[in-house]
C-alpha positions as CSV (number, residue, x, y, z in Angstrom):
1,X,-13.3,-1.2,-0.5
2,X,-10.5,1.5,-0.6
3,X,-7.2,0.4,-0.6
4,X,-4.2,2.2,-1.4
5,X,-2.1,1.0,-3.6
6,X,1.9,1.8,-2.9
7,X,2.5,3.2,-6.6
8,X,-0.1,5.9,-6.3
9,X,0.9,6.8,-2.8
10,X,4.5,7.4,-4.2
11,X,3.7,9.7,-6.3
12,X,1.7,11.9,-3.8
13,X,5.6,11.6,-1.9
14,X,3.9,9.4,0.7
15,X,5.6,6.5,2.4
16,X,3.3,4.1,3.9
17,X,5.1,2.1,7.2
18,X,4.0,-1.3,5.6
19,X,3.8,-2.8,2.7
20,X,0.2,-5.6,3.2
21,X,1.2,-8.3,0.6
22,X,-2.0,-9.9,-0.4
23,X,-0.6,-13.4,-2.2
24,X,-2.1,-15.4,-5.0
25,X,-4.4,-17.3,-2.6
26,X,-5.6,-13.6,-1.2
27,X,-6.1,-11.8,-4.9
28,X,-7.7,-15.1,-6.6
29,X,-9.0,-17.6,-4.2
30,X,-12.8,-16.7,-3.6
31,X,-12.3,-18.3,0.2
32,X,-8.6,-16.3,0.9
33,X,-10.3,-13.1,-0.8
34,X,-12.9,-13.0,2.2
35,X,-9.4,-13.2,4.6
36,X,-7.9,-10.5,2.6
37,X,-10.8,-8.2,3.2
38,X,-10.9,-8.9,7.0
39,X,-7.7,-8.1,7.4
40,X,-7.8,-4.8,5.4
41,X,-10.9,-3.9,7.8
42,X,-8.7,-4.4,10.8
43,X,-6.0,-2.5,9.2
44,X,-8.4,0.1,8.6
45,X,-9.6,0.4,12.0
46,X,-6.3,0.4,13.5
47,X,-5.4,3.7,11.3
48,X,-2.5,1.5,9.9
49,X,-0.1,3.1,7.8
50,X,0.0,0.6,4.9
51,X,-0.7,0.0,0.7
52,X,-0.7,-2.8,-1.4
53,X,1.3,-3.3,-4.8
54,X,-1.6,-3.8,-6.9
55,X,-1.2,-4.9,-10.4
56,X,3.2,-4.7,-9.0
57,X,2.5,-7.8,-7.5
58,X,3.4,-11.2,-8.7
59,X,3.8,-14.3,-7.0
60,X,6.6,-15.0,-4.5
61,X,7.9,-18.1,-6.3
62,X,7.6,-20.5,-3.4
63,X,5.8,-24.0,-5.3
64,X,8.5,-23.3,-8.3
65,X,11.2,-23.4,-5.3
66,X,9.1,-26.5,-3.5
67,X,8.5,-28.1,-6.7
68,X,12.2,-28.4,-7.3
69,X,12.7,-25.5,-9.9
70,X,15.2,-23.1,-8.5
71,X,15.5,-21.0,-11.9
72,X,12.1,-20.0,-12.3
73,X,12.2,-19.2,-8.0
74,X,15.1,-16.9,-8.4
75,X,13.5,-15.1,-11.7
76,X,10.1,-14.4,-9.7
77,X,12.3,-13.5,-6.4
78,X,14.8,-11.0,-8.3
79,X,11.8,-9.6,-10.1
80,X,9.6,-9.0,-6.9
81,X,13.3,-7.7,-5.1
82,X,13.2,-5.1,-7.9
83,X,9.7,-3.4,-7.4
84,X,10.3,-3.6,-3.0
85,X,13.6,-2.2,-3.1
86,X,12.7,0.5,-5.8
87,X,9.8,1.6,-3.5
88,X,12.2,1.3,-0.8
89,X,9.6,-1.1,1.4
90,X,10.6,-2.0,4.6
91,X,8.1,-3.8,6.4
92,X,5.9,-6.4,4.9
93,X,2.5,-8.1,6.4
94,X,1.3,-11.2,4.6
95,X,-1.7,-13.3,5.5
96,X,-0.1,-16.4,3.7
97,X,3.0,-18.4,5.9
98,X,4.3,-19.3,2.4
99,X,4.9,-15.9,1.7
100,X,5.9,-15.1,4.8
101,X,9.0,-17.6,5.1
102,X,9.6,-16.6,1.4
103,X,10.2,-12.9,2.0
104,X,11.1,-13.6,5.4
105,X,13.7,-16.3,4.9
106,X,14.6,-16.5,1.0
107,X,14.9,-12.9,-0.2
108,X,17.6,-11.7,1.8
109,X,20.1,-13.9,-0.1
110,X,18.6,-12.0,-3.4
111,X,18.8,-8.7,-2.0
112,X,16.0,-8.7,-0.1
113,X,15.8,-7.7,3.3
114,X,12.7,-6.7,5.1
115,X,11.1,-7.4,8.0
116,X,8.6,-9.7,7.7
117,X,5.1,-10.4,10.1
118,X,2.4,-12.4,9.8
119,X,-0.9,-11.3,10.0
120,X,-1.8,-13.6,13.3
121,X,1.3,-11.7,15.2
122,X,0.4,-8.2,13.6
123,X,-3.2,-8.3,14.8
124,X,-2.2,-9.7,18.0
125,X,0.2,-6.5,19.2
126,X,-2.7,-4.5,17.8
127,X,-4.6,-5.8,20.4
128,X,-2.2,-5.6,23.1
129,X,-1.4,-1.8,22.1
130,X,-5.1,-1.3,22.1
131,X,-5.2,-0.1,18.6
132,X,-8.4,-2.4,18.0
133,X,-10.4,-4.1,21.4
134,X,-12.3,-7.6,20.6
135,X,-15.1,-8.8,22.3
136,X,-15.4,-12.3,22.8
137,X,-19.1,-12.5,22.6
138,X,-19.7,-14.0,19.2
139,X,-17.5,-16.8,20.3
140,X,-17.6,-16.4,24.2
141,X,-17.4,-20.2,25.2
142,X,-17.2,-22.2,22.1
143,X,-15.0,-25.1,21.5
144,X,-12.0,-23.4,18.8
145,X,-9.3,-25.8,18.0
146,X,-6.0,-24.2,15.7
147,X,-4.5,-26.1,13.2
148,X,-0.8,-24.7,12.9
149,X,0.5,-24.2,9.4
150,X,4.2,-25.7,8.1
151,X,5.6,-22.6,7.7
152,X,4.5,-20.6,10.1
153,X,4.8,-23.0,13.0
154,X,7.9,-25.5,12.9
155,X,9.8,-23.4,10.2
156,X,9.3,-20.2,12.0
157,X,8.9,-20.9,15.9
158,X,5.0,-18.8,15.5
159,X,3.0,-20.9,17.9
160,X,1.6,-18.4,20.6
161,X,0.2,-15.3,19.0
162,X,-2.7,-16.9,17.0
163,X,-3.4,-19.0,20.4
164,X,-3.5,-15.8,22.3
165,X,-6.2,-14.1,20.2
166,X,-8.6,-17.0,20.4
167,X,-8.3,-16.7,24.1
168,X,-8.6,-13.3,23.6
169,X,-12.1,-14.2,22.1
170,X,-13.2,-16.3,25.0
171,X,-13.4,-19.4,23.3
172,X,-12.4,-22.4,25.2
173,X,-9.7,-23.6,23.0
174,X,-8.7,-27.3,22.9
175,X,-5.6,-29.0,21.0
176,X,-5.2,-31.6,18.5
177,X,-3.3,-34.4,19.6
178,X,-0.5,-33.2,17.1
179,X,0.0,-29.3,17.6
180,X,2.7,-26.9,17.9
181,X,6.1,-28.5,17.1
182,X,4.5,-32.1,16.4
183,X,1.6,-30.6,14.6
184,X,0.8,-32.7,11.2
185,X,0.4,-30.9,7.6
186,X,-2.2,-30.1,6.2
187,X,-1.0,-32.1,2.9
188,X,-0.7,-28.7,0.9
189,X,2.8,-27.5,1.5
190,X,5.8,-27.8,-0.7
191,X,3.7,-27.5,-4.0
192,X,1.8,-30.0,-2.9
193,X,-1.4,-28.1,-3.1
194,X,-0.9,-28.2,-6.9
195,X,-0.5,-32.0,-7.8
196,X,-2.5,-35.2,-6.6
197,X,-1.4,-36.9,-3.4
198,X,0.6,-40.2,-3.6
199,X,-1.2,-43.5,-3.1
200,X,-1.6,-44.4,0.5
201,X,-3.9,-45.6,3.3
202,X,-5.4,-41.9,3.7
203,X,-5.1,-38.4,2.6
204,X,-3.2,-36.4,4.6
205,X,-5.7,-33.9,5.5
206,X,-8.3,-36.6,6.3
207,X,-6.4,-37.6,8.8
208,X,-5.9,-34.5,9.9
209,X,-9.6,-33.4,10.1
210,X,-9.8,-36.5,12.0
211,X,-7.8,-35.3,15.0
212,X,-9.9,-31.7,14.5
213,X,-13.0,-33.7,14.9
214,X,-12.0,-35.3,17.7
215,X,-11.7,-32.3,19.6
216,X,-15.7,-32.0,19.1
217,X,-15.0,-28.2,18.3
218,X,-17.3,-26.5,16.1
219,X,-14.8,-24.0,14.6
220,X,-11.3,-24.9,12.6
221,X,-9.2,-22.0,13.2
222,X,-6.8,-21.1,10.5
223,X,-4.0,-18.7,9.3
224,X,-3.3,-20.2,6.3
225,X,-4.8,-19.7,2.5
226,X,-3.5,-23.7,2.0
227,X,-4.4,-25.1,5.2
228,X,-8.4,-23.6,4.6
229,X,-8.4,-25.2,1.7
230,X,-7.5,-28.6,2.5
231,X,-9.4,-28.6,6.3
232,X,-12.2,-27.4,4.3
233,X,-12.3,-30.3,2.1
234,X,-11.4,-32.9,5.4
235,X,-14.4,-31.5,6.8
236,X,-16.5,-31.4,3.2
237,X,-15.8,-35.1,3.0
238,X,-16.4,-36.7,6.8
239,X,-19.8,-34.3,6.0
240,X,-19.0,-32.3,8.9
241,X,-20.7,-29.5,9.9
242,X,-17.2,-27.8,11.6
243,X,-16.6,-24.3,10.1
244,X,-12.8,-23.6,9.2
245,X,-12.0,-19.6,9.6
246,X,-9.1,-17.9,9.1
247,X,-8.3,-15.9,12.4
248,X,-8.2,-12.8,11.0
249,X,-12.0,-13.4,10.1
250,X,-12.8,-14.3,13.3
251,X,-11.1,-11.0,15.0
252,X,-13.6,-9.4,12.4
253,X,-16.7,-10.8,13.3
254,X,-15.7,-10.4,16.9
255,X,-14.9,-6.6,16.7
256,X,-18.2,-6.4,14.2
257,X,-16.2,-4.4,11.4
C-alpha cells in the first residue's frame, strides 16, 4: 500500500489537511493492522488529504498515564508535541479512542492543541458529504450489535456516529442491555489490557460477550484496537461463532474497496 508519510511530503512543501495517527495497536497488532489498512482504503477513496508520521511516531503515553506513571506520560507526550507542532499538524484522525482522548484531551495542557476525530465520526461525514457511498448489501438485514468503547463513549459523548453507519449498512442493529452511557468495559482500559485481571466471579469481558450474545447477533461491531481484543477472546472462549469487526472494516467490505 502507498501511504504518505508527513516527513517526505514536507520536503516536497506539501501540507497534508490531516495527520492519520496509526497507534501501537494499528502498526503492531496483526488484528488492528487489518483496521489500519481499511481505513487508509477509505481515505484513499475519498481523495483525503492526509500522511502518516512513519518511523516519527511513538506511542501516545496513555497506559504509563493509566498505569499511574505520570513522568514517563509527560516524556512520551512532550516528545510526540515536538514532532506535531514542528510539522505544524493540525488535524489528527486516529482509529484508537485511547489515542484519541489522549491527543484530544491531554496534550493541550503540554502544548498540544489539535483537533482531534475519530475514525467512526470521520468516515461517517464522509458518507453524508458523499465523498464515499456504502451499500448495505453484504450486511443488508443482519443482526449487528456495537459495543461502545470507554473512551470514546462516556469520556467523550461519541455514541451516534458509529450507530449511524451500521444503519447506513442496513443491518438491523440491536443493543446490549448496557450501551451508550451505561455501557460496560470491555476490561482493557486503563492499562489494563497489559496486566492480569483481579480475582473475581468473572472476567469482565466474559460478561460482556454475554450481553453480546444475548442479542443473537452474528457480528460484534467495534471501534476500538482494545475492545477487539478482548470481545475476541469473550467470544473465543463461550466458542462462539460471532465475528467482532472493527467498523471501519465493515464500511470496507460494504463499499468493496
Amino acid at each position: 500500500m502507498k501511504v504518505p508519510i508527513l516527513s517526505e511530503l514536507k520536503l516536497k512543501g506539501v501540507n497534508p489537511e490531516y495527520l492519520f495517527w496509526i497507534g501501537c495497536a494499528g502498526s503492531f497488532d496483526d488484528r488492528s493492522k487489518k483496521v489500519t489498512k481499511a481505513f487508509i482504503k477509505i481515505l484513499n477513496k475519498a481523495n483525503i488529504s492526509y500522511a502518516v508520521l512513519g518511523k516519527e511516531e511513538s506511542c501516545t503515553g496513555d497506559p504509563a498515564k493509566r498505569s499511574g506513571n505520570e513522568f514517563l506520560f509527560q516524556m512520551k507526550a512532550i516528545s510526540n508535541i515536538e514532532i506535531l507542532n514542528s510539522y505544524d499538524v493540525k488535524n489528527i484522525i486516529t482509529t484508537c479512542p485511547h489515542c484519541f482522548n489522549t491527543l484530544k484531551n491531554e496534550y493541550p495542557e503540554l502544548g498540544g492543541n489539535y483537533k482531534v476525530i475519530h475514525h467512526t465520526t470521520f468516515i461517517n461525514n464522509l458518507v453524508k458529504e458523499n465523498k464515499i457511498s456504502i451499500s448495505g448489501g453484504v450486511y443488508k438485514g443482519k443482526k449487528i450489535t456495537y459495543h461502545d468503547p470507554c473512551y470514546l463513549g462516556r469520556a467523550n459523548g461519541i455514541y451516534e456516529a458509529p450507530r449511524e453507519l451500521i444503519k447506513k449498512l442496513d443491518a438491523e442493529l440491536v443493543e446490549m442491555k448496557s450501551c451508550k452511557s451505561k455501557s460496560l468495559c470491555c476490561g482493557a482500559g486503563g492499562a489494563q489490557m497489559f496486566k492480569e485481571p483481579e480475582k473475581g466471579n468473572q472476567d469482565i469481558n466474559i460478561k460482556r460477550s454475554d450481553e453480546a450474545i444475548e442479542t443473537d447477533s452474528k457480528i460484534v461491531a467495534v471501534s476500538c484496537p482494545f475492545c477487539s481484543t478482548m470481545m475476541s477472546d469473550g467470544m473465543t472462549s463461550k466458542e462462539k461463532d460471532i465475528d467482532v469487526v472493527d467498523i471501519a472494516q465493515m464500511i470496507e467490505k460494504a463499499e468493496d474497496l
